[in-house]
C-alpha positions in Angstrom: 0.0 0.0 0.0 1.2 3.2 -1.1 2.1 5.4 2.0 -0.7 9.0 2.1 0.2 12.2 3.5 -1.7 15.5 3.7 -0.1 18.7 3.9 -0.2 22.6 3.4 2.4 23.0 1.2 3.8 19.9 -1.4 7.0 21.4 -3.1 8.4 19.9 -6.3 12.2 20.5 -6.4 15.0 21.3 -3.9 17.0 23.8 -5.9 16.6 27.4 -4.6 13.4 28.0 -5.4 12.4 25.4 -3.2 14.6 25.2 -0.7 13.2 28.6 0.2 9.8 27.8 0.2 10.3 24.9 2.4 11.8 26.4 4.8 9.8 29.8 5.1 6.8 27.8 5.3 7.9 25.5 7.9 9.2 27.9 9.9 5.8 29.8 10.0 4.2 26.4 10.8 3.2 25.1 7.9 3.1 21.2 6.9 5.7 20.6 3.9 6.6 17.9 2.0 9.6 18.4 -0.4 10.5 16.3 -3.1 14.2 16.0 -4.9 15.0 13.5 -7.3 18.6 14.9 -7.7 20.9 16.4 -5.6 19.7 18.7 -3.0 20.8 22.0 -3.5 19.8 21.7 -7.3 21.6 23.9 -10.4 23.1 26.3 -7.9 24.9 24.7 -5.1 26.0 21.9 -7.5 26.5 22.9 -11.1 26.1 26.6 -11.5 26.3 29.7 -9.1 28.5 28.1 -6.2 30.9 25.7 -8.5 31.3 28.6 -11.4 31.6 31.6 -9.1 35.1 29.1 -7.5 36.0 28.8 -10.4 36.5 32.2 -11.4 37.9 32.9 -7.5 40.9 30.8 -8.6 41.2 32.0 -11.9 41.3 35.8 -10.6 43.6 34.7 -8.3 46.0 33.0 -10.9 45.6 36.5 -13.3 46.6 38.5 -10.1 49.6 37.2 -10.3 50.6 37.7 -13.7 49.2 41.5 -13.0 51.5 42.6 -10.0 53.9 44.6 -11.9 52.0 47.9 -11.7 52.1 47.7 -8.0 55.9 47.6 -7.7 55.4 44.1 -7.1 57.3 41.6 -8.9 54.8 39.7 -11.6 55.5 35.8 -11.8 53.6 33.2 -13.4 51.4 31.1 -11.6 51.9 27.4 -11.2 48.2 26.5 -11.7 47.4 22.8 -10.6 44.0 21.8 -12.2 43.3 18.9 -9.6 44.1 21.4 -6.5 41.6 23.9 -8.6 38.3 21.3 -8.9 39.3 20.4 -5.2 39.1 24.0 -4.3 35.6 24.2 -5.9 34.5 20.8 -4.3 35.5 22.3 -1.2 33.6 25.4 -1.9 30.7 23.3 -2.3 30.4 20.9 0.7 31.2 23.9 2.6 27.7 25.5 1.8 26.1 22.1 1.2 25.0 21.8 4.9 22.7 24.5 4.8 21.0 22.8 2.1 21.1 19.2 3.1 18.1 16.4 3.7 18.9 16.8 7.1 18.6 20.4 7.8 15.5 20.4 6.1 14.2 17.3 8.1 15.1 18.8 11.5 13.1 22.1 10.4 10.2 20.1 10.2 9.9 19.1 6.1 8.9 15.7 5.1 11.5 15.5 2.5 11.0 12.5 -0.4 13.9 11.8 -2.9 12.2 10.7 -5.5 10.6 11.6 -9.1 7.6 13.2 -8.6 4.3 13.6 -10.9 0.7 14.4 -10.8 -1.4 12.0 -9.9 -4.7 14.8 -9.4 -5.0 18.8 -8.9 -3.5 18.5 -6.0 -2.1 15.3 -5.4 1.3 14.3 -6.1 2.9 11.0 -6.2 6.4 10.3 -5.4 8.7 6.8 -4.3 5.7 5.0 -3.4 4.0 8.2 -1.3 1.0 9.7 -2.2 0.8 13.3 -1.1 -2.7 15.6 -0.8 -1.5 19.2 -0.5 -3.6 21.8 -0.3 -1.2 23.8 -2.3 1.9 22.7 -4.2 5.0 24.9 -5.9 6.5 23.5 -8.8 10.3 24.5 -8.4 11.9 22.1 -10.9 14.9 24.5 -12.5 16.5 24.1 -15.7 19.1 21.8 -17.3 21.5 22.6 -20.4 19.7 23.1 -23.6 21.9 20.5 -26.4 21.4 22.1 -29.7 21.1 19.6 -32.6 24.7 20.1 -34.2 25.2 17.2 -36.4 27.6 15.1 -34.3 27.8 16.3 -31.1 26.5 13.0 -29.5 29.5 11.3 -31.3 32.1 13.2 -29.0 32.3 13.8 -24.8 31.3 16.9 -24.8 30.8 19.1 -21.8 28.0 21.3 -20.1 27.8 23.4 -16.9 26.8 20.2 -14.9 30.2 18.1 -15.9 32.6 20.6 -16.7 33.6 20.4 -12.9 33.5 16.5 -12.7 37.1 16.4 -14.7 40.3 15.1 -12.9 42.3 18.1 -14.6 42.1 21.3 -16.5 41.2 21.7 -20.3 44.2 22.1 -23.0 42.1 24.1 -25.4 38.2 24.4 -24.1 36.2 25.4 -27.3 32.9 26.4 -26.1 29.7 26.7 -28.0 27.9 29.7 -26.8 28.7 33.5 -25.4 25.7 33.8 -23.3 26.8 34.9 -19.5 28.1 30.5 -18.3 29.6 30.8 -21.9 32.0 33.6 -20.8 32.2 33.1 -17.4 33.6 30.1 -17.4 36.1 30.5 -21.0 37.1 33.8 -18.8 37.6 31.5 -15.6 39.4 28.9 -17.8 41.7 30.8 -19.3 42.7 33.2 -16.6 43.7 29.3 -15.5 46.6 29.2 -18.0 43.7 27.5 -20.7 43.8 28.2 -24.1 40.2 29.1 -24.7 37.9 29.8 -27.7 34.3 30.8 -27.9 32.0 30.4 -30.8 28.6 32.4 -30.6 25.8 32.8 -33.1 25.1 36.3 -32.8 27.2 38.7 -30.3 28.4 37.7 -27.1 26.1 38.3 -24.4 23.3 38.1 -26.1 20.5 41.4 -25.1 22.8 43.3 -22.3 23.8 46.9 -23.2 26.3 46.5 -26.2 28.6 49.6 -24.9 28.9 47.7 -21.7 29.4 44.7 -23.4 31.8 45.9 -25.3 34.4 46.6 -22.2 34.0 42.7 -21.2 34.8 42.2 -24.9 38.1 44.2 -24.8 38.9 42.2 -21.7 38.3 38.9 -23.3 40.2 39.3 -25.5 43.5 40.9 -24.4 43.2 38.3 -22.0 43.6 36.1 -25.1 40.1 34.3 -25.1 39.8 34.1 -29.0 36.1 35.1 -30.0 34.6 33.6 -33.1 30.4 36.2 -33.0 28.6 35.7 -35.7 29.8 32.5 -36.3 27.5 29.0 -37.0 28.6 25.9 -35.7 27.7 23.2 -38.0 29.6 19.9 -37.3 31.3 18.6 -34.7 33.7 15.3 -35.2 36.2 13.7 -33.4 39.8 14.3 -34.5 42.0 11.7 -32.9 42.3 12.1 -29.4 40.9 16.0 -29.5 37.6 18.0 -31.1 37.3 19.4 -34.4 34.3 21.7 -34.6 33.4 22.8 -38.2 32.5 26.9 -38.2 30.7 28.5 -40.7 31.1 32.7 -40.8 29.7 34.8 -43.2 29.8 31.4 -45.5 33.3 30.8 -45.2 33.9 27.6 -43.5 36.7 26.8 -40.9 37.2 24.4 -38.3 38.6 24.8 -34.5 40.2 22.1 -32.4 40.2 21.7 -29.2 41.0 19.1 -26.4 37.6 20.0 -24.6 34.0 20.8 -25.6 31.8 23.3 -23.3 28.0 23.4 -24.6 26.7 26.1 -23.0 23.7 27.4 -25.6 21.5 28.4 -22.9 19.1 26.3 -20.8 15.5 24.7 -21.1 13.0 24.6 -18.0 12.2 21.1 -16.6 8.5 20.3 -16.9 8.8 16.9 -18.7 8.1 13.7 -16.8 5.7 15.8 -14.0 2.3 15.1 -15.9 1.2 18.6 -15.6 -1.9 18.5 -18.0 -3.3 15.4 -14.9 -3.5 18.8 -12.7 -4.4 21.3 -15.8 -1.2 23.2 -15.8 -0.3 24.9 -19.1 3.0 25.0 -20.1 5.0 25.1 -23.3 8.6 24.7 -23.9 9.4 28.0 -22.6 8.2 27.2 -19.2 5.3 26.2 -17.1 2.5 29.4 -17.4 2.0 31.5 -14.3 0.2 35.1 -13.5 1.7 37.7 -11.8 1.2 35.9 -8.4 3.2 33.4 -9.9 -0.2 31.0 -10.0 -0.5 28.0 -12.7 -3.7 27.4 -14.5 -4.3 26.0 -11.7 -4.9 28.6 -9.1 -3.9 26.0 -6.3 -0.4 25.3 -8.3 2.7 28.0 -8.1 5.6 27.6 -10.6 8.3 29.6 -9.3 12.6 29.7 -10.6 13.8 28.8 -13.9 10.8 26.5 -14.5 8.5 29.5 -14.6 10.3 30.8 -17.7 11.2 34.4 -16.4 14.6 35.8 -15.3 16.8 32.4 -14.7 18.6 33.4 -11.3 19.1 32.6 -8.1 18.5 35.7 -6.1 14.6 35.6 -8.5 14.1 32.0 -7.5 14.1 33.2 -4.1 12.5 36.3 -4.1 9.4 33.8 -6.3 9.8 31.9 -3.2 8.7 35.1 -0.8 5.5 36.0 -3.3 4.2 32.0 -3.2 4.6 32.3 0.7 2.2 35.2 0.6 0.0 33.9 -1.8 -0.3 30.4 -0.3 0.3 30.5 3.4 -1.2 34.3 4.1 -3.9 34.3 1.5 -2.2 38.4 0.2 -1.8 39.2 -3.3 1.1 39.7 -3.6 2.6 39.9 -7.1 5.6 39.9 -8.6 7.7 43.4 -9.8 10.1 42.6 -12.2 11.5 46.4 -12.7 14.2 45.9 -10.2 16.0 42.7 -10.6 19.3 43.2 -10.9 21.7 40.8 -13.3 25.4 40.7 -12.8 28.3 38.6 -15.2 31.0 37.4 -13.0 33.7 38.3 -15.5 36.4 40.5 -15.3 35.2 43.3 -15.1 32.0 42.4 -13.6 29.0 43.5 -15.8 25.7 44.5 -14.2 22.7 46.2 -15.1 18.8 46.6 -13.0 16.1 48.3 -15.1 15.7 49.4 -18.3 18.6 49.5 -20.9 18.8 52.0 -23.4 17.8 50.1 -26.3 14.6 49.2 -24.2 13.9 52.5 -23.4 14.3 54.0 -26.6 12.0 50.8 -28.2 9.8 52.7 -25.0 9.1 55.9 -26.6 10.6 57.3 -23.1 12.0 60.8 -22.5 15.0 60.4 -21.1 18.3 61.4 -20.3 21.9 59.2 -19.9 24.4 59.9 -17.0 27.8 58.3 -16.9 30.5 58.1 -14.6 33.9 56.6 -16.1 35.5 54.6 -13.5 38.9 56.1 -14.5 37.7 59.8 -12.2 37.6 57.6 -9.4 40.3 57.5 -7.0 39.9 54.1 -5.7 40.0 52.3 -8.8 43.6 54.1 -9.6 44.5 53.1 -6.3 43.5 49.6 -7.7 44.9 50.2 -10.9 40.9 48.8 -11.8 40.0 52.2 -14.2 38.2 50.5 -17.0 34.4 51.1 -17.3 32.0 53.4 -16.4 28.1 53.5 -15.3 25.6 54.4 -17.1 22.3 55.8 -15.7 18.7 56.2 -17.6 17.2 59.2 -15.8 13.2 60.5 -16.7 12.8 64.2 -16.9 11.6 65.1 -13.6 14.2 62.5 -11.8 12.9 59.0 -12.1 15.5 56.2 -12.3 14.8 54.0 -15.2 17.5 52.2 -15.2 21.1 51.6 -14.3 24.2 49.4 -16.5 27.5 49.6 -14.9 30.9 47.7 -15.9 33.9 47.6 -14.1 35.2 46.4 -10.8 32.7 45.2 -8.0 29.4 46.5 -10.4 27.6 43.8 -8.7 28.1 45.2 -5.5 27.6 48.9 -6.5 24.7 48.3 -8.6 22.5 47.0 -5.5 21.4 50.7 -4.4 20.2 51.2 -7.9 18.3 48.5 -7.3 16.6 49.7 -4.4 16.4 53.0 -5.6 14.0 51.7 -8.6 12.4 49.5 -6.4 11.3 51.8 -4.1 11.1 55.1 -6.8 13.8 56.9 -4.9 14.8 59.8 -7.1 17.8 61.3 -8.4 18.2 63.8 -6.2 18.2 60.9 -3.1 21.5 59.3 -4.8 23.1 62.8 -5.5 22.8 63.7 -2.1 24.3 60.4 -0.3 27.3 60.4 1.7 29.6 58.2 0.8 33.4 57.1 2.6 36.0 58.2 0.4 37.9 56.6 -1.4 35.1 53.9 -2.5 33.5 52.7 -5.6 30.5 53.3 -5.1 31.1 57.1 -5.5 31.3 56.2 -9.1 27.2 55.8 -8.7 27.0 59.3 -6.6 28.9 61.1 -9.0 27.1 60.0 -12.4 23.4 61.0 -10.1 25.6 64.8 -9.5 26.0 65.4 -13.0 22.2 65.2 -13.1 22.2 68.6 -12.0 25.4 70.0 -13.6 23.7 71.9 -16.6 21.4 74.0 -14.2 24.0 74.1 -10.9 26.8 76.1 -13.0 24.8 77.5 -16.0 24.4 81.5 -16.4 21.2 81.7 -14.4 22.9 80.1 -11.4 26.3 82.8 -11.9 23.5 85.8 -12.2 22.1 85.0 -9.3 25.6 84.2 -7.0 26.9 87.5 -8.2 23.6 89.2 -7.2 23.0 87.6 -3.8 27.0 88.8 -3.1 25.8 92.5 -3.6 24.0 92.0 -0.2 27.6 91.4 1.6 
């Protein structure tokens, strides 16, 4: 006899998205069952944020030693060991996988099941021999790697964000198929780790970001010596020996790159097969599962929340769906998602960050409005840093309202945040202009581009008329 369980809340998937509903609703009192087929922790802790931002830790630190010189400090080059690097981001990884584990999760109170799960009814789920009634269940099954069909790629080991860290060693030559942000991140990572590195994309790397910003990372890549084939087709892929050959096609001129490694990294596909969604009348298609602004299915007592819900794929969104379900299902508010103010950083070297509208957007808008910048080369910390390349970029609305906010350049994921509150919560201009910051930081790069706001009316004529006639008064 299959084993039956009622609860509150049935959640499908212990990746972000679901960790964080689990354990806000238990801790508010709720009953939870939680069901993993995989690895807890899901996509993040295992194969993407945690595992990819290591990565890059080590790789920084191997290019900070090549860059020393400028400092008066003697440049050498690194001795990189590719086994001590994976066991570094192993490391990384068991270090936060506690917080994540069955066992946390059981002592907060969560039935957890690790097993595939599907419907069996509207609200019914079935998983390893349990049968579970909820009165509300969040679907929070994530993503996987999206395998174009390139005519032989399943005749060669080929690589995606889930087994690129699995390898006993470092890459000779990793070729990587795709310049979306895991596309760069990790051929940045990789070479900074002594790799030779090239990446082949479609269009232009990094896909829908702000091209000027884009093209600072792009300048980067390649004096780093990342070799970047955009615009260019892959058509074939073979086996050469013991290594790669990847047949490119550019403005019809055909070429082929070798490589000892093969990184697919063409962008990701939600998980909704396997879950018999149309038993509990969910939509979906293969974008992702269909949800309102409350983040509500087709069926109003189904959520979809993360990657699978087909909207912004990060982690910080996942959990912030995870806040707007526990509202909706647990406290009966409407509360609905507001997408103006997510913020999206790329790890690279510079860092590349934006929250809002981008130009393009605002332009494709019909909006009024003006652009600020700030070039990180007038700011003193990053010549103390000897970090000076990039700037920000602000979209400001005539009477002060932040549209939106693109910076590149040294910590921009860190700086970036207040713009993202500032949007969020329709603080003007004038608020950021008028901060106090500590000198010498970078975020006075942000309070310096919101100044120049005022600069055309602070030091025009009008402004000198009326110094020189208030002085007449003593």
């Amino acid at each position: 006899m299959a084993e039956q369980m009622k609860v509150d809340i049935c959640v499908i998937g212990a990746g972000s998205a679901g960790l964080s509903v689990a354990a806000g609703a238990a801790q508010v009192g709720a009953s939870v069952a939680l069901i993993e087929k995989g690895l807890m922790g899901g996509d993040c802790l295992n194969y993407g944020c945690v595992p990819s931002k290591a990565l890059l830790a080590a790789g920084h630190a191997a290019q900070a030693q090549r860059s020393t010189a400028p400092f008066g400090v003697a440049a050498i080059a690194p001795t990189v060991s590719g086994q001590g690097v994976l066991d570094h981001v192993r490391h990384v990884i068991a270090a936060i996988e506690p917080n994540d584990s069955m066992e946390r999760f059981e002592n907060l109170g969560v039935h957890v099941v690790r097993a595939t799960a599907h419907f069996t009814g509207p609200r019914q789920v079935t998983a390893g021999g349990v049968v579970i009634d909820a009165r509300r269940v969040v679907v929070a099954t994530g993503s996987a790697p999206f395998v174009p069909p390139i005519p032989g790629l399943y005749g060669v080991p080929f690589l995606t964000n889930e087994t690129i860290f699995d390898g006993p060693s470092l890459p000779r030559h990793l070729v990587v198929i795709g310049g979306g942000p895991i596309g760069v991140e990790l051929a940045q990572a990789h070479r900074h780790l002594g790799c030779d590195v090239t990446v082949i994309e479609m269009a232009a790397i990094l896909g829908q970001k702000d091209r000027e910003l884009i093209d600072v990372v792009r300048q980067r890549l390649v004096a780093d010596g990342v070799r970047l084939l955009e615009g260019s087709e892959v058509t074939r892929v073979m086996a050469d020996g013991d290594e790669i050959a990847v047949t490119v096609r550019h403005e019809g001129i055909k070429s082929s790159v070798t490589g000892s490694h093969l990184l697919v990294a063409a962008g990701r596909h939600p998980n909704v097969s396997n879950l018999s969604l149309e038993v509990a009348g969910v939509k979906y298609d293969t974008s992702g599962i269909k949800v309102d602004e409350r983040l509500r299915t087709t069926n109003r007592k189904i959520f979809a929340i993360g990657d699978v819900a087909g909207r912004q794929q990060f982690t910080h969104v996942a959990s912030y769906h995870a806040g707007i379900v526990i509202r909706n299902a647990l406290f009966r508010l409407p509360a609905k998602i507001d997408e103006r103010a997510i913020p999206e950083v790329i790890y690279t070297e510079p860092e590349l960050a934006q929250v809002g509208l981008t130009e393009a957007e605002a332009k494709a808008k019909g909006i009024n409005f003006r652009v600020l910048r700030w070039p990180y080369a007038e700011n003193d910390r990053a010549h103390a840093e000897r970090q000076t390349d990039g700037f920000i970029k602000v979209l400001v609305a005539p009477r002060g309202k932040i549209l939106g906010v693109g910076i590149v350049g040294s910590r921009a994921g860190e700086i970036i945040q207040v713009w993202g509150l500032a949007i969020q919560k329709k603080i003007r201009i004038g608020a950021i202009a008028s901060m106090i910051v500590p000198y010498p930081t970078f975020g006075e790069i942000g309070k310096r581009a919101a100044g120049s706001y005022y600069t055309p009316s602070l030091f025009s004529e009008r402004t000198r008329r009326i110094v020189r006639f208030l002085g007449k008064f003593g």
